[in-house]
Steps between C-alpha positions, in 0.01 A plus 500: 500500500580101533365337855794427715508147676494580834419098622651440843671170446622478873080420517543142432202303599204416363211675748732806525530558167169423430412763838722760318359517150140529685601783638670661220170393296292698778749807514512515123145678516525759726783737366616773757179520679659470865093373666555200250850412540467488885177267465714275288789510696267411814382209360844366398618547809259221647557295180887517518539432900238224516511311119882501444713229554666434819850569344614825637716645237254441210244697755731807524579468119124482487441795672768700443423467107118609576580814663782565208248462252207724665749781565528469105127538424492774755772666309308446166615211372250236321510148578379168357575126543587358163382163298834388601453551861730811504438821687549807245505847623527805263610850613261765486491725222593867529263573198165362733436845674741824519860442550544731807137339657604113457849576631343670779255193601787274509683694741219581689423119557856475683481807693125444643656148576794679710228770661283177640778391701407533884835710565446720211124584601621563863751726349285694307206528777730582752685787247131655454366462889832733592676513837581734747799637445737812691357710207158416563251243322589429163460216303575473077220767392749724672724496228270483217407812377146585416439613132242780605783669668757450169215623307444784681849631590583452081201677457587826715830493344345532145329738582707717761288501800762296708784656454668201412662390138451151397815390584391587854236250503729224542874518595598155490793386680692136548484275831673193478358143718649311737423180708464785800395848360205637645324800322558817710149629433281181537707232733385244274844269366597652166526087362143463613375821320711376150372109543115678534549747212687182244203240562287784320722370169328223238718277559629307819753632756826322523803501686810551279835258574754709572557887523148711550535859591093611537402886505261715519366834299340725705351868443616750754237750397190296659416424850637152618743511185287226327717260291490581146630158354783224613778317310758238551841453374605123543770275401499477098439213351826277410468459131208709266633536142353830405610684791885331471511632134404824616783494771752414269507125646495201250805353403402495137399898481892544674653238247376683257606841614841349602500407118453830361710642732757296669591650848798333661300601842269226450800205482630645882170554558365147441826326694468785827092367571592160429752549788342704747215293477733218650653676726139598681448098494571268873780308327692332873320202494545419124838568632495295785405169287766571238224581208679849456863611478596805716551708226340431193756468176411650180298206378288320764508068346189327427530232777510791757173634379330170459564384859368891582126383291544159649475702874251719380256161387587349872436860682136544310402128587611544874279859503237323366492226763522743752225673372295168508582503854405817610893586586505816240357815657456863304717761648412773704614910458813521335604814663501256852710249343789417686872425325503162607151428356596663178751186501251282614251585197776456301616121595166416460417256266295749319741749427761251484353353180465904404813541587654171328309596161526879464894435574540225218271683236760820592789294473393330148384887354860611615667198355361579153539887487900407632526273225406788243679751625825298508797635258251780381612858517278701793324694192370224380394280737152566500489420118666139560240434720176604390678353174365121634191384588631377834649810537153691422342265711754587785434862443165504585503303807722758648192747409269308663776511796544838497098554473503267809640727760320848426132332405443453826599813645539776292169448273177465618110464415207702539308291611152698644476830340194668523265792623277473810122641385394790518851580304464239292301773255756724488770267369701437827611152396763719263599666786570200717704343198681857470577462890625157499710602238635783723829590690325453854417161386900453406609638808235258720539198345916561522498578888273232533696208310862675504633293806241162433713212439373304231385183564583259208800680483627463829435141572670428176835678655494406866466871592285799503482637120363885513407603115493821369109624492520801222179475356531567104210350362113419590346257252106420553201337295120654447305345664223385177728484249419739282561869405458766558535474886647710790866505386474566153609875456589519848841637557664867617759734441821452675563847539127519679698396798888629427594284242657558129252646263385286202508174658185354649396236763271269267355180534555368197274230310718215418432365170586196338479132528459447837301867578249286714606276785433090447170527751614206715373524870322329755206773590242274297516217740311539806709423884268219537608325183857604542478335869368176341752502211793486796363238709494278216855589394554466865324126456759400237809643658455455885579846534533832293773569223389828440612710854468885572895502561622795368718400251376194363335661219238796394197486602408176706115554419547484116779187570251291706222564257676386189638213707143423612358512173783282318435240726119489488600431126395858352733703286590771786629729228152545312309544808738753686463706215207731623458687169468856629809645300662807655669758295839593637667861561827585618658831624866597470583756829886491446667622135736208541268236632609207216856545600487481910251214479791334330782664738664640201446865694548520871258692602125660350474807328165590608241687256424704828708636804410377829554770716168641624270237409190579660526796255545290237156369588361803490622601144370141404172559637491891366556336148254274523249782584546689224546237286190292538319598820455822444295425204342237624331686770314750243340219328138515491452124585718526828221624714287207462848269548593641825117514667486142460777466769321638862560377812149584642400161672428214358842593370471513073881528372740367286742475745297247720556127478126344392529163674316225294245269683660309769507173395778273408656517184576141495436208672714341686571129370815447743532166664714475809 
C-alpha cells in the first residue's frame, strides 16, 4: 500500500519541525504497545513546551500534529520520516493478524480511551457500588443474570424436572428509555442501566445527532427481569448509496424506470414537491426587500434568483462573523420553542442564507422543468423532460428533495443492536434486531416524534413544522464488516404476529457497489488531540467556524476535525477515513415503503398491523425461540458458555465493564 504524506505544513519552523520528526523517529519503533507510546509521548511533552519556538500557533500546530500522529500508531499505523524530510504513514494491513482480531484492537484503543475518562470511571464505579433504592439495594449485578441459573433452569426443562418448556426460561418482553424512566424492580434510571450495559461494546459509546429512541430487552421469566440486550433507533444518515438504491431513491434508478415506463404521475409529481417545498419556506422578508414577487409567475427570471444567491453569500458571511463573536448559540428543545422564536431562528443570518439558497436552487429546478413541460400534452410531459440533460438533471434534484423531508423522520438507523451476556450464547442479538424491527417499536417511536416540530424545518418557515413519524424502514451496518454476522438470516413471518402469509420481515444484505459504508469517522482520534486540533483552528480564526448550532451542518465533530486537519496542511479526507468498513443492511416494514418516502402514496401500508403490539412482541420473540434459541440451548458447548458468566464476587461476567488501568490515555499538551 503507498505511504501517505501526512507532513503538517502549518509546522513551519525550523526547531519544530526538527522536534516533530524526532518524535515521529522515536514513535516509529514502538507500534501499538500503549507502555511505549506513553513514555514517548512523556518525553515530547517536555521537549515540545520547553524547545519550541516562542510563536504560539506553530506550538499548537506542533502539538496538535504530535498527538494526531500518535493516535495513528496507536491505531496501527507505521510511521517514518523520509530522506526528503517528509513524514509517511501507512495504514495497517488487515492481512497482519485475523481480520475480526485487528479490527477489534483498533476499536478497543478508542473505547479504553473513552473508559479512562474520570466521568466515565465514576459512572461505572458508582453503577457497580449500587444505591439504596424504595426496592431495596441494588446496583447493575441486579440486572445481570447469572449463567449458573440459565444453565440450570434450560437444563430442568430438557429434561422435565421443572415443569417448565424452554420457552419458559425466558419470556422476553420490550421497555422503551427515557431521560426519566426508572426500572420498577430495581430504582436504578433505565438510561443509566443502557449507558452501563453499551460501554460493554468494542467500540466507543457515542451520542447520536438527532432522534435516539434507547430500549431495553428484558426476560420476565427471571428474578429482577435482567436485561437481555439493548438497541437504538436514531436519525438515518442523510445520504448512503446502497441503502437509497434499496429504497427506491436515486434519481438515475427512477429515470430509468420512468423510461421504461413513463407515468404521467411523476411530471405532477415532480412540480407538487417542488411547490410545497416553497410553501413550508419563511418567504415575508424576501418579500419585504422586494427580492420576491407575491405570487410567483410561471417562470421565476434569472436576475430574481441571482440577487436571492447574492443574499444567501451576504447571510453566510454575517453567520460566520457572528459565530467569530460568540453571538450564535445552539438551540434548546424544540418542543419548548415558542412561535415568535420559530421567526426569530428563521431571520437569522443562518437560516437566512438557508433560506436565500434552498429558495433560488427551487426556483431555478422549477424554471427548467416549466420550460419542458411548456406546449407538451400532460401524457407526455415527463418524456420532454427527462428528454434533456437539464431536464434529467432537474429530475433528480427533486429526488433528492423529496428524499429530504422523510430521511429524517420516517427512516432511521440501528445504531446499537446487541445481546447483554449471559444471552449473548443463545443468539439474542437476532432477537433485539427482530424487536427493533417490531410494531411496538413503530408505535413508540410515532407517539414519541408525532407532535416534535422539526427543527431545520421549522426555522426555515418561521413556524412550528410537525412531520409525519411512520417508521417504514430501519437501515444499520455490522459492526466488523464482514459476514456472516447477527442480521444475516434474521427476519420473521408476518403472519407470526397477524400479518399476510408469505411475506416476511427480513433484513436484507444490500449488495452492490456501495454494500459497505466509506469508513470516514472521527473515533480514531483521541479528545486530547481533537482539543488541540481546535485551539489551533481557534488560533487562526479568532474564534470557531465550526458551531454545535443545530442546523449548520451534520455532525460538528467530523466538521471541526476535517477543518482542523486542512489547516494543519494534512489531507483531512485520507486521514478521516478510519478503514474499518461496515457492511450495510436495510429492512423494508411497509409493502409500499419506496412510494410514501417519495409522497407518491399518502399513507404506509404496513407489513404488520399495529393493534396489540405488545403481542406482536411476543410472536416475535416466540419465533425467535423456535427458530434459533431453542436449538441453541441443546448444544453441547452451551454449558461451558453460560458458566463462564457468574456473579459470585469478584464478579466474572460478560456483562461487566473491565475498566483498563487508570491512567491517562493521552497527555495533555494544551497551552492556555
Amino acid at each position: 500500500m503507498a505511504a501517505l504524506d501526512i507532513t503538517p505544513k502549518a509546522v513551519t519552523t525550523a526547531t519544530s519541525r526538527r522536534l516533530l520528526a524526532h518524535f515521529v523517529k522515536d514513535i516509529a519503533v514502538t507500534g501499538a504497545d500503549r507502555d511505549e507510546l506513553k513514555s514517548v509521548r512523556l518525553s515530547a511533552r517536555t521537549r515540545f513546551l520547553f524547545e519550541a519556538d516562542k510563536q504560539k500557533t506553530d506550538k499548537l500546530a506542533l502539538i496538535a500534529s504530535g498527538l494526531m500522529i500518535a493516535d495513528l500508531v496507536e491505531q496501527g499505523w507505521r510511521v517514518r520520516v523520509a530522506r526528503d524530510e517528509r513524514i509517511l504513514g501507512h495504514r495497517p494491513f488487515d492481512d497482519d493478524e485475523e481480520v475480526r482480531t485487528h479490527k477489534r484492537r483498533r476499536y478497543h484503543a478508542a473505547r479504553d480511551a473513552q473508559l479512562r475518562q474520570p466521568a466515565t470511571r465514576a459512572f461505572i464505579e458508582r453503577m457497580e457500588r449500587g444505591t439504596l433504592t424504595s426496592t431495596g439495594r441494588h446496583s447493575i449485578f441486579s440486572l445481570m443474570r447469572d449463567g449458573r441459573h440459565l444453565h440450570f433452569e434450560i437444563a430442568g426443562a430438557l429434561s422435565g424436572s421443572s415443569g417448565k418448556t424452554l420457552g419458559e426460561v425466558v419470556r422476553p418482553y420490550l421497555q422503551f428509555v427515557t431521560s426519566t424512566a426508572v426500572c420498577p424492580i430495581t430504582g436504578l434510571q433505565l438510561q443509566d442501566v443502557w449507558r452501563y450495559f453499551r460501554h460493554t461494546w468494542s467500540n466507543p459509546y457515542e451520542s447520536v445527532p438527532g432522534r435516539s429512541m434507547l430500549f431495553l430487552v428484558r426476560v420476565g421469566a427471571a428474578p429482577n427481569h435482567p436485561v437481555m440486550g439493548i438497541g437504538a433507533v436514531s436519525s438515518a444518515a442523510v445520504q448512503l448509496e446502497a441503502r437509497d438504491r434499496y429504497i427506491g431513491w436515486l434519481g438515475e434508478d427512477i429515470i430509468a424506470a420512468c423510461k421504461a415506463d413513463p407515468s404521467p404521475e411523476y411530471a405532477d409529481w415532480a412540480l407538487s414537491t417542488i411547490d410545497k417545498a416553497l410553501k413550508a419556506i419563511f418567504r415575508q422578508d424576501l418579500l419585504e426587500k422586494g427580492l420576491l414577487p407575491a405570487k410567483l409567475p410561471k417562470h421565476v427570471p434569472q436576475k430574481t434568483i441571482a440577487k436571492l444567491q447574492k443574499l444567501a453569500a451576504k447571510a453566510r458571511e454575517e453567520h460566520y462573523a457572528r459565530s467569530e463573536a460568540g453571538l450564535n448559540k445552539a438551540g434548546g428543545d424544540a418542543i419548548r420553542v415558542t412561535a415568535a422564536e420559530w421567526l426569530k431562528f428563521a431571520r437569522s443570518p443562518l437560516f437566512t442564507f438557508k433560506r436565500a439558497r434552498e429558495i433560488a436552487s427551487l426556483l431555478e429546478t422549477r424554471n427548467t422543468i416549466q420550460d419542458a413541460f411548456d406546449g407538451v400534452p400532460k401524457p407526455k410531459r415527463l418524456e420532454a423532460l427527462l428528454g434533456s440533460g437539464n431536464g434529467r438533471a432537474a429530475f433528480t434534484k427533486v429526488v433528492r428533495l423529496a428524499r429530504s423531508m422523510t430521511v429524517g423522520t420516517e427512516i432511521a438507523d440501528l445504531t446499537v443492536c446487541g445481546a447483554v451476556p449471559p444471552y449473548n450464547v443463545l443468539l439474542g442479538g437476532k432477537l433485539v434486531a427482530m424487536l427493533a424491527a417490531s410494531p411496538e417499536v413503530v408505535l413508540e417511536y410515532r407517539r414519541r416524534y408525532q407532535s416534535a416540530p422539526s427543527v431545520i424545518a421549522s426555522s426555515m418557515a418561521g413556524r412550528a413544522i410537525v412531520r409525519s413519524a411512520n417508521l417504514v424502514f430501519i437501515g444499520t451496518t455490522s459492526l466488523y464488516g464482514e459476514r456472516p454476522n447477527q442480521y444475516d438470516r434474521t427476519s420473521y413471518p408476518c403472519d407470526t404476529i397477524g400479518g399476510p402469509r408469505g411475506q416476511m420481515v427480513r433484513y436484507q444484505y444490500l449488495t452492490g457497489q456501495r454494500s459497505r459504508t466509506t469508513c470516514v469517522g472521527t473515533f480514531q482520534f483521541g479528545r486530547d488531540t481533537k482539543a488541540a486540533i481546535e485551539q489551533f483552528t481557534t488560533s487562526l480564526t479568532n474564534g470557531r467556524r465550526v458551531n454545535n448550532v443545530f442546523g449548520e451542518g451534520t455532525s460538528p465533530k467530523l466538521r471541526s476535525l476535517r477543518d482542523g486537519l486542512n489547516a494543519l496542511g494534512i489531507s483531512s479526507d485520507e486521514l478521516l477515513q478510519h478503514g474499518i468498513e461496515k457492511v450495510v443492511y436495510g429492512v423494508k416494514l411497509a409493502t409500499n415503503t419506496s412510494q410514501y418516502l417519495l409522497r407518491l402514496d399518502e399513507t404506509p401500508n404496513y407489513m404488520f398491523p399495529l393493534e396489540e403490539a405488545e403481542a406482536g412482541t411476543s410472536g416475535i420473540a416466540q419465533y425467535w425461540f423456535e427458530r434459533w434459541a431453542s436449538a441453541r440451548m441443546q448444544r453441547g458447548d452451551v454449558e461451558q458458555k453460560l458458566l463462564a458468566h457468574n456473579l459470585v464476587r469478584p464478579v466474572r461476567h460478560g456483562a461487566r465493564v473491565i475498566l483498563p488501568s487508570n491512567d491517562e490515555d493521552q497527555l495533555s499538551f494544551r497551552i492556555e
